[in-house]
C-alpha positions in Angstrom: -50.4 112.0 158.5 -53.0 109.4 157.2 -55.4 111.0 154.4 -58.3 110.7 156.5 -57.0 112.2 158.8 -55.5 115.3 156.9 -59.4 115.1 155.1 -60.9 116.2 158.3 -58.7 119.5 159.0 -59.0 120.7 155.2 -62.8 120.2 155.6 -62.5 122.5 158.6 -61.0 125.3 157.0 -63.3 125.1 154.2 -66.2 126.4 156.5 -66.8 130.1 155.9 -67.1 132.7 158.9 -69.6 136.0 159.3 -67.9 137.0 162.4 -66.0 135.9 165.4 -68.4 133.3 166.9 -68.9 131.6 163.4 -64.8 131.4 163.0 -64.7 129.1 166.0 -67.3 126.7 163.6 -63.4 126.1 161.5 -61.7 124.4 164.6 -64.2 123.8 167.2 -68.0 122.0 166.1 -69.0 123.2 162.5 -72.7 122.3 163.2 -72.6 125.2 166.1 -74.4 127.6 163.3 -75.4 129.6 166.4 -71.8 129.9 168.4 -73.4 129.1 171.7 -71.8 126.0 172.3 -68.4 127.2 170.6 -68.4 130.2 172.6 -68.1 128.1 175.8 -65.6 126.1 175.0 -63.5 128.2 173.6 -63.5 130.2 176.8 -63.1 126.7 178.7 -59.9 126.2 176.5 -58.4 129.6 177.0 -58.8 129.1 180.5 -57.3 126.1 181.3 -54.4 126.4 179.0 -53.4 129.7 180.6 -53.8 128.4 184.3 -51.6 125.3 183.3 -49.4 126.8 180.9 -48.2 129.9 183.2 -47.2 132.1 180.2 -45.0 135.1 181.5 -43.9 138.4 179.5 -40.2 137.0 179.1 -41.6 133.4 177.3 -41.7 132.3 173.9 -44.3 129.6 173.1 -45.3 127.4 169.9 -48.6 126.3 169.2 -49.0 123.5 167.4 -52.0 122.4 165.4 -52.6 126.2 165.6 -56.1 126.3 163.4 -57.2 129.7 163.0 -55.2 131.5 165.5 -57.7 132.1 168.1 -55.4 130.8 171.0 -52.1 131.6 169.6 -53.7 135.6 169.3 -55.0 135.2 172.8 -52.1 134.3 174.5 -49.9 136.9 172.7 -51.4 139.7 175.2 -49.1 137.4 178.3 -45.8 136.2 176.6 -43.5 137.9 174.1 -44.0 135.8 171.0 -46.0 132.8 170.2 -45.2 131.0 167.3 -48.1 128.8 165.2 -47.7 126.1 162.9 -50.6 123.7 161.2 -50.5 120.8 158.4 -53.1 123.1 156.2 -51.5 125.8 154.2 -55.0 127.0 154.5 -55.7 128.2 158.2 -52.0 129.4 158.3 -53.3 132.0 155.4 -56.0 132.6 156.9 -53.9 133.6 160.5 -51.3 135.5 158.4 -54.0 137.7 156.5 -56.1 138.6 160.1 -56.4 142.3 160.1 -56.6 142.1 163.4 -53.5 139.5 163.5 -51.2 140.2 166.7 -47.4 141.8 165.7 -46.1 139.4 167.9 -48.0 136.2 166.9 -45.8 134.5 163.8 -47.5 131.3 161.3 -45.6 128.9 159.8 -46.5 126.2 157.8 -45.3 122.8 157.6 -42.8 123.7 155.0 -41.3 126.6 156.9 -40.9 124.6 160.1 -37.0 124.8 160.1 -37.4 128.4 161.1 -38.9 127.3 164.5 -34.6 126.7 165.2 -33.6 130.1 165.2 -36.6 131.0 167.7 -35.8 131.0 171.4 -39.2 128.7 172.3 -39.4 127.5 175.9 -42.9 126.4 176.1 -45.4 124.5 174.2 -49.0 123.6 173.8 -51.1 121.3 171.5 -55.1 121.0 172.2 -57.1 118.5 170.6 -54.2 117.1 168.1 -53.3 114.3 168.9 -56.1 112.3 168.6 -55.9 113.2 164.7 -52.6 110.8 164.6 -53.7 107.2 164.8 -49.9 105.4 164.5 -48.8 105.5 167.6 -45.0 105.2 166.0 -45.6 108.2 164.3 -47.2 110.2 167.0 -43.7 109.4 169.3 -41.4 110.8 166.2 -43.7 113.6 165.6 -43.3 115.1 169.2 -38.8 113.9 169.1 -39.0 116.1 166.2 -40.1 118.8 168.2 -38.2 118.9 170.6 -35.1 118.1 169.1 -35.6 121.1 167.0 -36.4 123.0 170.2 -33.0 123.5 172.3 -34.9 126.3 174.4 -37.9 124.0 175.2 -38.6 123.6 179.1 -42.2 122.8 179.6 -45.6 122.1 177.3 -49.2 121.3 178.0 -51.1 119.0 176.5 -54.8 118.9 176.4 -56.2 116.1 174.6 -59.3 114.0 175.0 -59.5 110.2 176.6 -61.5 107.3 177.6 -60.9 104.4 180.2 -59.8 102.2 177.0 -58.9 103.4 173.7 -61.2 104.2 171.2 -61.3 104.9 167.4 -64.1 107.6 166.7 -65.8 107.6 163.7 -68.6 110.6 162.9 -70.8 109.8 159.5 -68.9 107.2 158.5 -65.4 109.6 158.3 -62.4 109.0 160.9 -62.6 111.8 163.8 -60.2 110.4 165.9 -58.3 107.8 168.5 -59.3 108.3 172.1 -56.3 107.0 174.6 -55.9 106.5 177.7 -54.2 108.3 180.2 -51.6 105.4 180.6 -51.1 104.8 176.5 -50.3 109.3 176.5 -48.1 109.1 179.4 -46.0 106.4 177.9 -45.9 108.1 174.3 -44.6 111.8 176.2 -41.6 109.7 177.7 -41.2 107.7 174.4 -40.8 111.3 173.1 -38.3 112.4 175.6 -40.6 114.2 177.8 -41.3 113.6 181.9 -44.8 113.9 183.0 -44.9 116.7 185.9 -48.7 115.5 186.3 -52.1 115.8 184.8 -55.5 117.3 185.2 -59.1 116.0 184.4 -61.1 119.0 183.5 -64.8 118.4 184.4 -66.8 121.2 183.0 -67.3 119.9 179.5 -69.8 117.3 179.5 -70.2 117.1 183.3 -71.3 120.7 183.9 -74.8 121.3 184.1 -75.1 124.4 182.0 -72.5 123.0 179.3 -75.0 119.9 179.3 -78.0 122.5 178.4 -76.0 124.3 176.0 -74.7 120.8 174.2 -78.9 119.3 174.3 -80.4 122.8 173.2 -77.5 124.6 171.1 -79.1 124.6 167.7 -82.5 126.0 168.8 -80.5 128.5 171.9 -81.0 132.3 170.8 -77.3 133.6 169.4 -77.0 136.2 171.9 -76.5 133.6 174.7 -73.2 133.0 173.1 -71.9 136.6 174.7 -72.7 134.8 178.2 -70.7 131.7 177.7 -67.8 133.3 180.2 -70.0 133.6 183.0 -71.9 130.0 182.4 -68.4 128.3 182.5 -67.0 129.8 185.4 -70.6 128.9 187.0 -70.3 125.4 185.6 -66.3 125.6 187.7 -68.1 126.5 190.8 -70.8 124.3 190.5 -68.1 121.4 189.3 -65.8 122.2 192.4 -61.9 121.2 191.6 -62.2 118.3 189.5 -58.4 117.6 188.5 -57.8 114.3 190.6 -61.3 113.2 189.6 -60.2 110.0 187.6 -63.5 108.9 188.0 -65.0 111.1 185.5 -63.3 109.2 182.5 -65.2 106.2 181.2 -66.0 104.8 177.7 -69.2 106.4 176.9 -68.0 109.7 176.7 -64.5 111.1 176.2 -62.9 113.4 178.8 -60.6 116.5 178.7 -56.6 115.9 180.3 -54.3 118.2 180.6 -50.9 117.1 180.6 -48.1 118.9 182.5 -44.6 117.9 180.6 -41.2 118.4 181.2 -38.1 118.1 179.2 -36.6 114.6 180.6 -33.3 114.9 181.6 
């Protein structure tokens, strides 16, 4: 991974927490002092991935670019072990020394990643990843290794963040990331050996009417709104309707959420 890149996660882990809603400033927007804005995403997130990803008691599923934990911890409670692994040594510390840490949630860092072999891992899920690798070449041998290291994979979803053409992001002058396209993804999963079941455009964020107040008016929002995000989302989802064939919603100006369904090709 490019230094830039790797600059941007470290910077991340740097940020110091008071409580729950401040950890999600480490992975989600550090300038959400108040959580409002964090809050409803991260219930977004967890939402999605466990509609799409189907965990069941019997499954075994690795989170990659895991961060702080927060979804590898929530989706313990469905499946029987979920395993973590992130590029900083840092936030996989930080996961391993949670009081609150799950006993059947296991982090690994990059240097430990061998150890992901000798665990029986049929699903996988990466959110928001990777637009953080720029080299296309490297992106493609980054997800072989994976699965060639993964003889018990079946299925993984993929939620990442595109536009109608693609896009290097820059925020104050730093790299953020690469925004592709649905087309430039789908060719890099089979590159990778993987078969795209399908995908899903996820409205809500940016198109949802009480996501749009909370993304205008989040720094000057009271705190305790942040304990209502759950029910603004799921109002935001009716008001949205079903928006997963809604390729219409992805343009330049603004990227949009896909989920990715993927298969192991035969």
């Amino acid at each position: 991974m490019k230094k830039e890149n790797l600059d941007f996660f470290k910077q991340q882990a740097s940020i110091r927490e008071k409580d729950e809603i401040d950890a999600l400033r480490k992975v989600l927007d550090p300038s959400d002092t108040r959580g409002v804005k964090n809050s409803y995403i991260d219930v977004y997130l967890k939402y999605y991935l466990r509609k799409y990803l189907r965990p069941e008691k019997n499954d075994t599923v690795l989170e990659i670019g895991c961060g702080i934990g927060r979804l590898a911890e929530y989706m313990s409670q469905f499946v029987n072990a979920v395993y973590g692994v992130d590029i900083v040594d840092l936030l996989i510390d930080t996961c391993n020394s949670n009081p609150q840490k799950s006993r059947n949630t296991f982090y690994l860092k990059m240097s430990e990643g061998e150890k992901l072999k000798e665990a029986p891992i049929n699903k996988m899920y990466i959110v928001w990843v990777l637009m953080l690798l720029t080299d296309r070449t490297e992106l493609i041998e980054t997800l072989t290794a994976y699965r060639k290291i993964l003889p018990n994979l079946k299925t993984a979803a993929v939620l990442e963040q595109v536009k109608r053409s693609t896009q290097l992001e820059h925020h104050g002058g730093k790299f953020y990331g690469v925004y592709r396209t649905i087309d430039e993804y789908t060719e890099i999963f089979r590159a990778a050996g993987f078969k795209v079941k399908g995908y899903c455009v996820l409205g809500e964020r940016h198109n949802g009417p009480f996501y749009k107040l909370l993304h205008i008016l989040y720094k000057v929002l009271p705190r305790a709104l942040a304990k209502v995000s759950p029910q603004l989302f799921l109002m935001d989802k009716y008001l949205m309707g079903d928006t997963s064939h809604k390729v219409k919603l992805i343009n330049n100006k603004r990227p949009t959420d896909v989920l990715f369904q993927l298969e192991i090709a035969d």
